[in-house]
NULUM-988805 format. One record per residue (C-alpha): z, x, y. Coordinates in steps of 0.1 Angstrom, whole numbers, padded with zeros to 4 digits, always signed. Each point is the difference from the previous one (the first is absolute). Layout:
! residues N
ZXY
...
//
This chain:
! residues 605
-0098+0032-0200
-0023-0012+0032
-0025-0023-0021
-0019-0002+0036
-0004+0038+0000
-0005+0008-0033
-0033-0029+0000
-0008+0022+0039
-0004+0028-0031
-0021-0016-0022
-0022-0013+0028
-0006+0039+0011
-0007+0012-0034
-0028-0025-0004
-0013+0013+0037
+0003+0037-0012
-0019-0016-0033
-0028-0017+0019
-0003+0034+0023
-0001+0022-0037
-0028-0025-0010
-0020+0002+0031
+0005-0038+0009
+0020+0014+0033
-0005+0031+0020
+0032+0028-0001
+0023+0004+0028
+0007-0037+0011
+0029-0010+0021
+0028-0015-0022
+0029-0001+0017
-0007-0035+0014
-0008-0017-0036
+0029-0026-0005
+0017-0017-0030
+0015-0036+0013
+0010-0030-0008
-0031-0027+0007
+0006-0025+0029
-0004-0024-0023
+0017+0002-0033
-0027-0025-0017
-0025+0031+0003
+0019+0022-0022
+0031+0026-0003
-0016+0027+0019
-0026+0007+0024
-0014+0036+0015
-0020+0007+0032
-0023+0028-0018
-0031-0008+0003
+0001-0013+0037
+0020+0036+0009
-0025+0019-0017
-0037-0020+0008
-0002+0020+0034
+0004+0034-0009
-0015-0003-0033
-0030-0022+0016
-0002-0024-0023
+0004-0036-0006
+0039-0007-0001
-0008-0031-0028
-0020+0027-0018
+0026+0022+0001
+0029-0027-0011
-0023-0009-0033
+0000+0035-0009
+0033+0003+0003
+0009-0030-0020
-0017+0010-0028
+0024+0033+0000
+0030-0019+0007
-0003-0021-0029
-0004+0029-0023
+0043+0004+0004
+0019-0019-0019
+0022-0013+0025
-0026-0017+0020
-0013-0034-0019
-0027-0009+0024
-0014+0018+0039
-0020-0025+0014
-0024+0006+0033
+0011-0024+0030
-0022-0005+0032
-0017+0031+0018
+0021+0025-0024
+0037-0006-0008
+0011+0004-0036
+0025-0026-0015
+0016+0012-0031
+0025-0019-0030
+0024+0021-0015
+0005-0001-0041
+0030-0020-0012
+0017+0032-0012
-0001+0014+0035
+0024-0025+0019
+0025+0005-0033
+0002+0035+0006
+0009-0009+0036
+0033-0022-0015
+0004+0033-0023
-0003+0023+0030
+0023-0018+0023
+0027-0003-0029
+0001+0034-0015
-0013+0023+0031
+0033+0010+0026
-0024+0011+0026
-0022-0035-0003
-0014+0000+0035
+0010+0030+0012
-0025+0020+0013
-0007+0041+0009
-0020-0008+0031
+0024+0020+0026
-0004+0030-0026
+0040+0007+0016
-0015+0004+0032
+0033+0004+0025
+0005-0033+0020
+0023-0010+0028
+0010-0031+0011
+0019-0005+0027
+0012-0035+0010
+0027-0019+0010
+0008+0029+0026
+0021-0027+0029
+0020+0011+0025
+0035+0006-0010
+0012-0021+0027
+0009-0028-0027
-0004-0023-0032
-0037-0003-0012
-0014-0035+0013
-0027-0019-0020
-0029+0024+0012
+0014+0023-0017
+0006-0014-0030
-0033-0004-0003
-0010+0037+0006
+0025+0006-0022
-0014-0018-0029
-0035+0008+0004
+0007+0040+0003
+0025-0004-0031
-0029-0016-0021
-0028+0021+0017
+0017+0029-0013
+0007-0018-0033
-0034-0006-0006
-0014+0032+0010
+0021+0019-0025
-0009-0027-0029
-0033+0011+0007
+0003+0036+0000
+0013+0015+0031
+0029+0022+0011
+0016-0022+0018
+0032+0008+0033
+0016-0031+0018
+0012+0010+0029
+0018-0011+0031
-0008+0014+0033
+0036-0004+0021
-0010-0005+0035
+0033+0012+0016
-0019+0022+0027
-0007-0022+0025
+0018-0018+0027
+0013-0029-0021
+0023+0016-0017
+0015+0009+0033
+0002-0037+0004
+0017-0006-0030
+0027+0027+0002
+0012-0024+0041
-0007-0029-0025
+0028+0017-0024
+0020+0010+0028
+0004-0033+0014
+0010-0014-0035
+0022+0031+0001
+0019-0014+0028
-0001-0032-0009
+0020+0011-0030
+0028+0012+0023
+0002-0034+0021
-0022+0006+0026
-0021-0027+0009
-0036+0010+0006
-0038-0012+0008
-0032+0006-0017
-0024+0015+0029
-0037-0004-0002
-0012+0020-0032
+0029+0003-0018
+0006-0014-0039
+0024-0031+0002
-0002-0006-0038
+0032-0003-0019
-0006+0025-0021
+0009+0024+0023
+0035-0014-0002
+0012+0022-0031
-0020+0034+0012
+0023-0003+0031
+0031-0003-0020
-0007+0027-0020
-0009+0023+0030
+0036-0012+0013
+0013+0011-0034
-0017+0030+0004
+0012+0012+0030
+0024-0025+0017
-0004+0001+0039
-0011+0034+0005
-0032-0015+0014
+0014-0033+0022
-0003+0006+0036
-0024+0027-0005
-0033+0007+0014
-0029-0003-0025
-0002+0044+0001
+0028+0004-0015
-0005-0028-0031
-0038-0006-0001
-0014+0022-0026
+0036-0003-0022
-0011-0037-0003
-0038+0000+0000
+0007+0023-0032
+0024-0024-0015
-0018-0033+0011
-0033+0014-0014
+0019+0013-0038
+0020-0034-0001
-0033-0017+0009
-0021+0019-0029
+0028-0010-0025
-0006-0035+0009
-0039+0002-0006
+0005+0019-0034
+0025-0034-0009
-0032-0024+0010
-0024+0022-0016
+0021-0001-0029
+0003-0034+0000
-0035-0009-0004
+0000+0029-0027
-0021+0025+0027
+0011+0039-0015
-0014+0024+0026
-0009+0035-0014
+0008+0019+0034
+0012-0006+0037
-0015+0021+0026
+0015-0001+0033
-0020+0002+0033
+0030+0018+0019
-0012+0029-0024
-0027+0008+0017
+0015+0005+0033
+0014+0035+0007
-0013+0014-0034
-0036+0012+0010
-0014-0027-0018
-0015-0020+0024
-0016+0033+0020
-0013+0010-0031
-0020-0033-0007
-0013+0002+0036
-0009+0035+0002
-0025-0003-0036
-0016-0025+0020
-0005+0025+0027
-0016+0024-0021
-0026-0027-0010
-0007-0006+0036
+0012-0034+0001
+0027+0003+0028
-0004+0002+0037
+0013-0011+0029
-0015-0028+0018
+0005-0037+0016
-0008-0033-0016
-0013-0029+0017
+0017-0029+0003
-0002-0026-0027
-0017-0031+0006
+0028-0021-0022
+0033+0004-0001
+0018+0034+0008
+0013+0020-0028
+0031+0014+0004
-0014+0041-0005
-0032-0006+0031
+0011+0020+0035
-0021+0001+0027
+0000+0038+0008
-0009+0032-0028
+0016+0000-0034
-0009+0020-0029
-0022-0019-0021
-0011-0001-0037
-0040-0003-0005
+0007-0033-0026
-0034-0011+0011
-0012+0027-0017
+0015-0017-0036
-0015-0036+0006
+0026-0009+0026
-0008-0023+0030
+0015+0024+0025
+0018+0034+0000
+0039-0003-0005
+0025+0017+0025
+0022+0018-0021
+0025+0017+0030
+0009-0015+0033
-0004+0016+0032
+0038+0004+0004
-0006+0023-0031
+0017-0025-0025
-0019-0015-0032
-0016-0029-0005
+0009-0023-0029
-0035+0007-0015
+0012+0039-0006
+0031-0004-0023
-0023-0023-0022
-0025+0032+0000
+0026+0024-0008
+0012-0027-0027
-0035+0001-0018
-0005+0034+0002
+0029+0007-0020
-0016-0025-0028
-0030+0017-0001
+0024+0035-0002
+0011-0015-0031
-0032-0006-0018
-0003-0036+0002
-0036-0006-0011
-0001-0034+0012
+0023-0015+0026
+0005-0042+0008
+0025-0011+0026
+0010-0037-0003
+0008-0014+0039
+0005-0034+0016
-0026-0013+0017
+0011+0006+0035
-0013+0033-0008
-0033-0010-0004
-0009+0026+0029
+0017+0033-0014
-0026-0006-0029
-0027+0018+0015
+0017+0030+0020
+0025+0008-0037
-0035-0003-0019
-0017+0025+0021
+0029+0025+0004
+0006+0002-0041
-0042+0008+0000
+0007+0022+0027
+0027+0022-0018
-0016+0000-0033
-0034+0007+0006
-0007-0038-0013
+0014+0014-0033
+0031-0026-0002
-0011-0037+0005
+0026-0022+0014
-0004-0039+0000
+0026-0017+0019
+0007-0038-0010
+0009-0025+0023
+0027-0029-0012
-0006-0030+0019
+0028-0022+0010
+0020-0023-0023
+0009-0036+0015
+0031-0015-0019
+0007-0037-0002
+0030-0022-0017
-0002-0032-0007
-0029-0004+0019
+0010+0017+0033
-0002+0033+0011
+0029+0019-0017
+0024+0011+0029
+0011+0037+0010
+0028+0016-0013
+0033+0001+0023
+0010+0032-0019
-0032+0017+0012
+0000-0018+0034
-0037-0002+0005
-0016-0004-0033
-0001-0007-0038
+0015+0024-0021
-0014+0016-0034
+0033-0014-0018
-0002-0033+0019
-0036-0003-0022
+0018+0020-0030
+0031-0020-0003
-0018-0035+0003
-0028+0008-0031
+0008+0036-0013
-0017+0036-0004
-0025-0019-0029
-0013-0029+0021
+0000+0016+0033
-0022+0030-0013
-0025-0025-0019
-0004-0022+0031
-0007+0025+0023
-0026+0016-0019
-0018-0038-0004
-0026+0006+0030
-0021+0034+0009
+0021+0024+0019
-0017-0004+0032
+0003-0038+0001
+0023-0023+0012
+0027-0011-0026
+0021-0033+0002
+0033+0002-0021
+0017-0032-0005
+0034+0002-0015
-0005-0031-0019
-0032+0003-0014
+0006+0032-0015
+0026-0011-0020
-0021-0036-0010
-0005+0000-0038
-0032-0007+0002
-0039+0017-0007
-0005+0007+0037
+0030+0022+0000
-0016+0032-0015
+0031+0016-0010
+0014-0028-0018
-0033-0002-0016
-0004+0033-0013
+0036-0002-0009
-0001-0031-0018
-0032+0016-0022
+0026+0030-0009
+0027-0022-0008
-0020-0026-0020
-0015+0032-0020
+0035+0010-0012
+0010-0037-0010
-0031-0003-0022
+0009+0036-0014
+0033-0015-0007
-0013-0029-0019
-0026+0015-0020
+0031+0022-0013
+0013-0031-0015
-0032+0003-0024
-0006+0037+0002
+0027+0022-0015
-0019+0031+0011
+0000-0018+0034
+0041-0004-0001
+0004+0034-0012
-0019+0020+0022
+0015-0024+0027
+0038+0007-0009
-0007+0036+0004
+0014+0018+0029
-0017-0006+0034
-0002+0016+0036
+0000-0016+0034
-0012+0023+0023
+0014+0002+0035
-0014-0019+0034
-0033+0018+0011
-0015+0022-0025
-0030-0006-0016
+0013-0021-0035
-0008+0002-0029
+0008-0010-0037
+0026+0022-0019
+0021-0004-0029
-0004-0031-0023
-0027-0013+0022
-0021+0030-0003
+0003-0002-0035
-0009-0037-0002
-0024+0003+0021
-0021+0033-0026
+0009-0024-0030
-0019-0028+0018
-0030+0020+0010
-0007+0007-0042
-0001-0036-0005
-0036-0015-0005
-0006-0020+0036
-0036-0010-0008
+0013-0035+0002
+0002+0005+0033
-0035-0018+0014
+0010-0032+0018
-0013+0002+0036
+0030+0004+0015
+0017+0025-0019
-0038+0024+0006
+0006-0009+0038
+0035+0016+0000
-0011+0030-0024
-0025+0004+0027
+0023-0002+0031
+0023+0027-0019
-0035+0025-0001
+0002-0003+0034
+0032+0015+0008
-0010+0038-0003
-0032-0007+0022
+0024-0025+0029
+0029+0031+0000
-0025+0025+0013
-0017-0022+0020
+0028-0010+0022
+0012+0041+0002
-0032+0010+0013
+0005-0030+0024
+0036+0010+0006
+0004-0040-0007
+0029-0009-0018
-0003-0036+0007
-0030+0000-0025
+0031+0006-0031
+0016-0032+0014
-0036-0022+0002
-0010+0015-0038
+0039-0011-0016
-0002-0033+0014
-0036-0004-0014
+0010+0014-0032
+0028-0024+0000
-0022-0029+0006
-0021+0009-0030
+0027-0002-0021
+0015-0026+0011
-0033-0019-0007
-0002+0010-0036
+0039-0010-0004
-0011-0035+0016
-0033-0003-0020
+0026+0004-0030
+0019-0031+0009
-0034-0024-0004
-0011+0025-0032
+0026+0013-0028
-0020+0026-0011
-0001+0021+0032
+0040-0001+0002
+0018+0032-0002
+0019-0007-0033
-0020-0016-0030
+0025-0013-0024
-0002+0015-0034
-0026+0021+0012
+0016+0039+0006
-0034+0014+0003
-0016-0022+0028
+0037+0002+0019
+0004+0036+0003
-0040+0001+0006
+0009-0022+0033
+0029+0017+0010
-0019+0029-0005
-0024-0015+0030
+0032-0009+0025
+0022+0028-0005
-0032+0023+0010
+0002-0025+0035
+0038+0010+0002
-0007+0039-0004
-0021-0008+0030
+0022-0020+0019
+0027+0025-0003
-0023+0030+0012
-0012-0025+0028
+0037-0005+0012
+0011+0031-0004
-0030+0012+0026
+0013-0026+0024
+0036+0009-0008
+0013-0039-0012
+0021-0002-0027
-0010-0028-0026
+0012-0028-0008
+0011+0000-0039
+0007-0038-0003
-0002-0034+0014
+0018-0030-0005
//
């Protein structure tokens, strides 16, 4: 059930009416008419944008157009009044009986705000993706969590949905690493050694070195780096990968595939990307001027063969091969999305930090390039995170040498409240994370918040089973806690608590606040596809925290007026009515966690 769309539907059918009738001339645009909450509650439960969309190409007076439509509308039984506001928008108020079939909906319907809009398109999205040179710092954590919920979200709402991980072991930073390893390596058999300019110094190189002595004992001490480097850039890079699986797994991150950029070397792969770009006239050979800021690492001043990017909404054209013959870093990340489109991705989305604000442009334009603008791929940036403890700014990890650590944010808060926080502000914004305020039990902690909504919910479930022996039945029953990061859901006892509460008689339910929550939980369908058309996850983290809020003010109201409290004593009917109401905000809350991959809170003390 989308209440939002199904009143779109109603609106349309009085347009097609109006047009049958004469009152409207066939063929009008509708694709821009809008259901919507109004900007201002006081005006009514739902406003639409009909009349002003249609006015032009109908050539008619939008107001004119608005009181015909009213007069339609309010030939449905689920809209009470449509009344005509300013030059043309249309205010409507729903029937009582509509917002109980929105409790009913929530509590009996498994695939409540779900939605079919990515018809199974195939989708990719790649994130994460960090060198394999160590542990995951706070940037990526970040990345991490908002490509896990992206992809979340976008399979609640209908997609086909791959999580991937692009291993960036091609390059010459893995190099790096494997004299990083080897200096651990002899450090492990008494040597003394010396970081040198570019090298890792972090301590958790310490075990991989012991482990390569393991390995091998000193068949590589006293050696020169041809006869050991590309023995221990393999292991450093595997050990390293098995340390980023352990920190993805710790902030419950599941990756559906690893593709390694060392594939495309040697394999054809990366010739083949080129060369279809060469048979849509798009390479050449060519010299770039100078650029005016700073000098990116792929610009030579003498002929390079060159990828027309310009062509696809770039700035500039992109070298893809030296002049010494050798690639560019630009070309592997070609070849790379060329064999996503050669797997019938429909829709592409690559989640990078925001140093990588320039690649933007140039990926964009080779993805249109190489699939004739068939595969769209939007690339989201993650701003950076600023940390702070006790007021100051948190220090970096020893263990990584250079920055914070994933598990130094993990271990301080957990999976739960690291993923919530970090989904608290837009993607592409700044986000401040302070240690101690996200564990503050208090209403400007959003995941607390939500949390405590959930939890309170199952206390006043508990109670009214003191008075409701269908209540403590249904309750007893077998239940299911489903792991860390799916979508949740109600199963077992719950789910059949929850069916025998949506045949109760709610029609008590008409205080103000108890209509403003029925009316938040109508918009949850409408909110999920929102924020997957936006690729905006943070929008599942703003709508819990209001919804929370709204209940939260009807559990206060309660306090100053006995008749809105969850349990009624001696009254069955009137309880199970209200707990009807809350445990429809919990099937929400559950759904809305799951998206964001936080496990809820059960109880509080």
């Amino acid at each position: 059930m989308n209440l939002f769309a199904d009143i779109r539907t109603v609106v349309l059918a009085a347009i097609d009416a109006l047009v049958v009738e004469g009152t409207l001339p066939d063929g009008l645009p509708v694709a821009a008419v809008s259901v919507e909450p109004p900007r201002d509650p006081a005006h009514g439960d739902m406003a639409t944008n009909a009349a002003m969309v249609l006015a032009k190409p109908a050539k008619m007076n939008p107001r004119a157009i608005a009181e015909a439509l009213a007069a339609k509308l309010t030939a449905d039984d689920r809209i009470a009044t449509a009344e005509v506001a300013g030059p043309g928008f249309l205010n409507m108020r729903l029937d009582a009986s509509v917002w109980q079939g929105v409790v009913k909906a929530a509590l009996t319907d498994a695939n409540y705000g779900k939605s079919t809009m990515g018809q199974g398109q195939k989708l990719m999205v790649e994130y994460v993706s960090a060198n394999p040179t160590g542990p995951l710092h706070v940037g990526h954590t970040r990345g991490a969590v908002f490509g896990d919920a992206l992809a979340t979200l976008l399979a609640y709402a209908g997609y086909d949905v791959t999580k991937e991980y692009y291993i960036n072991d091609g390059g010459a930073q893995v190099d790096v690493l494997a004299r990083s390893v080897y200096l651990r390596y002899q450090e492990a058999h008494g040597q003394e050694i010396a970081f040198e300019d570019g090298t890792y110094p972090g301590d958790y190189l310490i075990p991989v070195g012991q482990a390569l002595k393991d390995k091998v004992g000193d068949q590589f001490l006293d050696k020169g780096e041809q006869y050991w480097l590309e023995e221990v850039r393999e292991f450093a890079t595997e050990k390293m990968m098995e340390l980023i699986r352990e920190d993805l797994a710790a902030l419950n991150v599941e990756m559906d595939s690893f593709y390694s950029e060392k594939s495309l070397y040697g394999t054809g792969l990366i010739e083949a990307a080129i060369e279809e770009l060469d048979q849509k006239g798009l390479i050449y050979r060519g010299t770039l001027e100078p650029p005016k800021g700073k000098m990116p690492e792929d610009w030579e001043p003498r002929e390079q063969t060159l990828f027309k990017s310009t062509e696809h909404g770039d700035d500039v054209d992109r070298p893809v091969q030296k002049s010494d013959g050798s690639w560019t870093y630009f070309a592997p990340d070609i070849a790379y999305h060329y064999d996503k489109i050669n797997r019938g991705y429909d829709q592409l989305i690559d989640v990078f930090g925001a140093d990588h604000g320039g690649y933007v442009k140039r990926m964009k334009a080779a993805v249109s390039a190489l699939s004739d603008g068939k595969v769209p791929l939007d690339v989201k940036l993650t701003q950076l995170v600023k940390l702070y403890k006790n007021g100051e700014p948190f220090k970096m990890s020893k263990r990584a040498g250079t920055f914070v650590t994933l598990r130094d944010v993990v271990d301080q808060v957990g999976p739960s409240v690291t993923r919530f926080h970090m989904l608290t502000r837009k993607n592409d914004a700044p986000l401040d994370f302070d240690f101690d305020k996200v564990l503050e039990q208090s209403k400007d902690n959003p995941v607390f918040y939500v949390n405590y909504a959930y939890a309170r919910i199952n206390s006043a479930t508990l109670k009214a089973a003191e008075i409701s022996p269908t209540i403590k039945t249904l309750l007893d029953a077998e239940k299911h806690v489903p792991a860390p990061g799916r979508v949740y859901a109600f199963a077992g006892g719950d789910q059949m608590l929850n069916k025998m509460l949506a045949s109760q008689d709610i029609s008590s339910l008409t205080d103000e606040a108890e209509l403003t929550l029925i009316k938040k939980l109508a918009e949850w369908p409408r909110l999920v596809e929102i924020a997957a058309k936006g690729h905006e996850p943070h929008r599942i983290a703003f709508y819990l925290y209001d919804l929370a809020s709204d209940f939260h003010a009807l559990y206060n109201k309660g306090n100053d007026d006995a008749s809105l409290r969850f349990v009624q004593e001696g009254d069955v009917s009137t309880t199970q009515a209200k707990i009807a109401l809350i445990r429809a905000v919990s099937v929400v809350i559950l759904s809305g966690l799951g998206i964001l991959g936080v496990t809820p809170v059960e109880e509080m003390r």
